[in-house]
Structure formats: structure tokens, C-alpha cells
C-alpha positions as a Markdown table, in Angstrom:
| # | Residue | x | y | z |
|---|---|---|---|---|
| 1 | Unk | 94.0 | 96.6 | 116.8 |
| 2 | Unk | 93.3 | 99.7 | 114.9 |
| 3 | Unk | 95.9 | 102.1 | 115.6 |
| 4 | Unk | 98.4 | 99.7 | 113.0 |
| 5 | Unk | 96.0 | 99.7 | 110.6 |
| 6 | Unk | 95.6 | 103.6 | 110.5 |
| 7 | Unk | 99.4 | 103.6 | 110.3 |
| 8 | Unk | 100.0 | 101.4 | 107.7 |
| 9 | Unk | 97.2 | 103.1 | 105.7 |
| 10 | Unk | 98.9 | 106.0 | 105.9 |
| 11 | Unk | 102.4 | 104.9 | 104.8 |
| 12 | Unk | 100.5 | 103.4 | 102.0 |
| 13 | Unk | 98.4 | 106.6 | 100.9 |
| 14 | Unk | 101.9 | 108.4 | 101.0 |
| 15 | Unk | 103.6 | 105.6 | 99.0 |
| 16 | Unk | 101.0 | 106.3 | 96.4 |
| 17 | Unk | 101.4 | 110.1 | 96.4 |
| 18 | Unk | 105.0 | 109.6 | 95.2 |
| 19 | Unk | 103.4 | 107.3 | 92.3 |
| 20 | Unk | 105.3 | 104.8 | 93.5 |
| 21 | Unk | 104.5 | 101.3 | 91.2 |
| 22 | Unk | 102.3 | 98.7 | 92.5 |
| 23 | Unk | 105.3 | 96.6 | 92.7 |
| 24 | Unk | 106.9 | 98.9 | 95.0 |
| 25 | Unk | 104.0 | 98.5 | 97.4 |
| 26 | Unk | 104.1 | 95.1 | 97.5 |
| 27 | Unk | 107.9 | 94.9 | 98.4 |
| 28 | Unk | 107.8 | 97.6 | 101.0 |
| 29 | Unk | 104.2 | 96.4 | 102.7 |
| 30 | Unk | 105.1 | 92.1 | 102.6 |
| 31 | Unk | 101.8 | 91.7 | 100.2 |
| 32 | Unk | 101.8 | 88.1 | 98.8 |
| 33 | Unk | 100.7 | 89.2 | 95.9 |
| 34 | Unk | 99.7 | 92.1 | 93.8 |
| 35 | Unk | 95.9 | 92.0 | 94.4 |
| 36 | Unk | 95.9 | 93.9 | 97.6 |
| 37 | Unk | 97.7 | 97.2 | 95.2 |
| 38 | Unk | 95.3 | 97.0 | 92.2 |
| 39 | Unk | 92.1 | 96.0 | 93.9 |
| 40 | Unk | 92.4 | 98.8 | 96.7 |
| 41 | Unk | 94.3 | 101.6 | 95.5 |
| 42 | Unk | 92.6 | 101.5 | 91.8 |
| 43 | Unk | 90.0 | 103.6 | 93.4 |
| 44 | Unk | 92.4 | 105.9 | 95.3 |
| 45 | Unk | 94.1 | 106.9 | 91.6 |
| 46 | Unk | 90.4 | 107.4 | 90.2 |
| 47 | Unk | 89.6 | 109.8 | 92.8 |
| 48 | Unk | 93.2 | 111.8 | 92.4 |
| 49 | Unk | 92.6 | 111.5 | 88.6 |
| 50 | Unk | 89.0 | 112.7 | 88.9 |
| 51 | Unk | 89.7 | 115.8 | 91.1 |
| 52 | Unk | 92.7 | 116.5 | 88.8 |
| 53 | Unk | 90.4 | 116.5 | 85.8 |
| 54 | Unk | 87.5 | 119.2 | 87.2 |
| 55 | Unk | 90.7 | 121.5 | 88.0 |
| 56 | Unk | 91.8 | 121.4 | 83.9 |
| 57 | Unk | 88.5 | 121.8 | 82.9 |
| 58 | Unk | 87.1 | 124.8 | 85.4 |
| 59 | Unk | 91.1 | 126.4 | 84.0 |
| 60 | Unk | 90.0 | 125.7 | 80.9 |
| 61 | Unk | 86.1 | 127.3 | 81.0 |
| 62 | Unk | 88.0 | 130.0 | 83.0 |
| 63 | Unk | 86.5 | 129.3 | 86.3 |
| 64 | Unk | 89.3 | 129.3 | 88.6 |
């Protein structure tokens, strides 16, 4: 049930670490479509970009 699930996720999440193109994903993961790559990993880059954002900025006020 799960357990595939967990480890497709996984190949998935590191798939998008390498910035690897929604295209890609689709090939390697058998999606009909693009959908599945915008729609779910959108939020996934927003995060990355958002935590990559409040590490510039505290640099940039000095913070860190």
C-alpha cells in the first residue's frame, strides 16, 4: 500500500533537488500528463524558494 508510495515520493523529492524539468518527471515516473508535476511540486519549489529567500535576507541584515 504505502510503503510504494513513500518510495516513489522520495525518488520524486530527489528528482526535484537536481532541478530536474517537469518533463523529466513525467518521463521517468509514467505520468500521463504534466499536471501531476505542476500541480504537486509547485508548492515543493515555493517552500525551497521561500527558505532560500529568509537565508539572503538575514545575510543581508547581517543576522547569520
Amino acid at each position: 500500500g504505502r510503503a510504494f508510495y513513500g518510495t516513489r515520493r522520495g525518488l520524486t523529492d530527489a528528482f526535484a533537488d537536481l532541478d530536474a524539468s517537469t518533463d523529466v518527471l513525467q518521463q521517468a515516473f509514467g505520468w500521463a500528463d504534466r499536471r501531476m508535476a505542476d500541480t504537486v511540486y509547485r508548492d515543493r519549489d515555493r517552500l525551497k524558494a521561500r527558505g532560500e529567500s529568509a537565508t539572503i535576507r538575514a545575510l543581508v541584515r547581517g543576522e547569520k
